[in-house]
N, C-alpha and C positions, 0 to 999 in steps of 0.2 A: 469160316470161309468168308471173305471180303473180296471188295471188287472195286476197280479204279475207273470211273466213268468215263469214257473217249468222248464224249458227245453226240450231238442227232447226227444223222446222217443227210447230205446234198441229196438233193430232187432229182439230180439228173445222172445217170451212170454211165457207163463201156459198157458194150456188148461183146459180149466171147464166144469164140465157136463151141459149137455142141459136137460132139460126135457121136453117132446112132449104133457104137457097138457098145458090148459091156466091156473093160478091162480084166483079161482074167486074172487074179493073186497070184497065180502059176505062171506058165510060158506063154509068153503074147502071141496074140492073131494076125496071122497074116494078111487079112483083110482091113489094117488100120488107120487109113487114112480117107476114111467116106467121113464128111462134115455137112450133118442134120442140118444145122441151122446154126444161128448167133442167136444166143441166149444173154440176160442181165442176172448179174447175182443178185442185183435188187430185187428183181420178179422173182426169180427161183429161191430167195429166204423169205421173201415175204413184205418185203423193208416198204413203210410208208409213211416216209418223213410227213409229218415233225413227230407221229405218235411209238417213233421207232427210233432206238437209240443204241449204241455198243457199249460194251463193259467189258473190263478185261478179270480172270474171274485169277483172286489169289486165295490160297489153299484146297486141302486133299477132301475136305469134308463132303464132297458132293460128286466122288469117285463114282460109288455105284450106279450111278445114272448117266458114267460117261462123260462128267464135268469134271476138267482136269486143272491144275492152277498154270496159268498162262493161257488157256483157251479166251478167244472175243467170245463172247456171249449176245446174239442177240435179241434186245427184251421189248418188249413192246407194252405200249403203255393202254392201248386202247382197249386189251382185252381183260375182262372184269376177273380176279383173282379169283379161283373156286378153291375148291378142295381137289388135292393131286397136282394145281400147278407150284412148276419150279420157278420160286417170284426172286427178284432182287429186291430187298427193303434195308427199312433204316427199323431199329430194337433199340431205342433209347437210344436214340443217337447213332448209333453202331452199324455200319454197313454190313450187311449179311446176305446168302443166298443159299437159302432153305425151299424143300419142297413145305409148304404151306398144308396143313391137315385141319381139318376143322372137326372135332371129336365134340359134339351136342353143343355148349354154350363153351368149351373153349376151342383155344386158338394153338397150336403145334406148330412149329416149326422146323420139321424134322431134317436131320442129317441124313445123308447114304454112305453112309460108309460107320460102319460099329467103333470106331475108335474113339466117335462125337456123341455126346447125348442129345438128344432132342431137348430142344428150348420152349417151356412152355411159357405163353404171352397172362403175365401176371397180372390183376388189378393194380393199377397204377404204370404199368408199364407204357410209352407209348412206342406203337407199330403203325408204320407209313411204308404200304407198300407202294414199290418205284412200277414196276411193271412186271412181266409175265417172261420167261425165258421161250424161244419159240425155237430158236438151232442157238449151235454153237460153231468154233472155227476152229481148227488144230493147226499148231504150226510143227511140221516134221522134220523141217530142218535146220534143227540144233544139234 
């Protein structure tokens, strides 16, 4: 799975209304037009340019976590990679996005989805991770 970097994200955003119901899957409520507040999607993902960044994510290999190809991914660069986070990196060169394992002194980069095998990070390899995946974005209308 690879990913095509959009750039950082502007400092300053739109506000969108909130609305204080839930949406039900099923038949809509008839009380649907009470609005909470205006909300920024920058505050509600988290975004805090310049350490925040989008990427649009290509391929199936990180299905099982819900990362789909075509989803924006947004990663953030400021928080420090552990074990368990979904990172965006470069593998010799090679853009990739792997959840990141750390198994005693080595390095994992595992797939979600069983069709991929997990990448292990070799001596002599080199791994530069970009940032940390924090949400992602779906687009539903195609």
């Amino acid at each position: 799975m690879s990913f095509t970097s959009l750039g950082p994200i502007a400092e300053d955003g739109v506000r969108l209304p909130l609305c204080s119901f839930k949406v039900p899957a099923g038949f809509p409520s008839p009380a649907a037009d009470h609005i909470e507040k205006e909300i920024s999607l920058d505050e509600l993902l988290g975004i805090r340019a310049p350490h925040v960044y989008l990427v649009r994510i290509d391929g199936d290999s990180m299905q099982g976590v819900g990362i789909f190809s075509g989803d924006l991914a947004v990663v953030d660069r400021a928080i420090e990679p552990g074990h368990g986070h979904v990172v965006v990196a470069l593998l010799n060169n090679e853009p990739i996005c792997k959840r990141l394992c750390l198994r005693g002194k080595s390095v994992v980069l595992q797939s979600e989805n069983p069709k991929y095998p997990d990448r292990y990070v070799l001596e002599g390899d080199e791994l530069t991770v970009w940032g940390v995946i924090t949400y992602t974005v779906r687009s539903h209308g195609h």
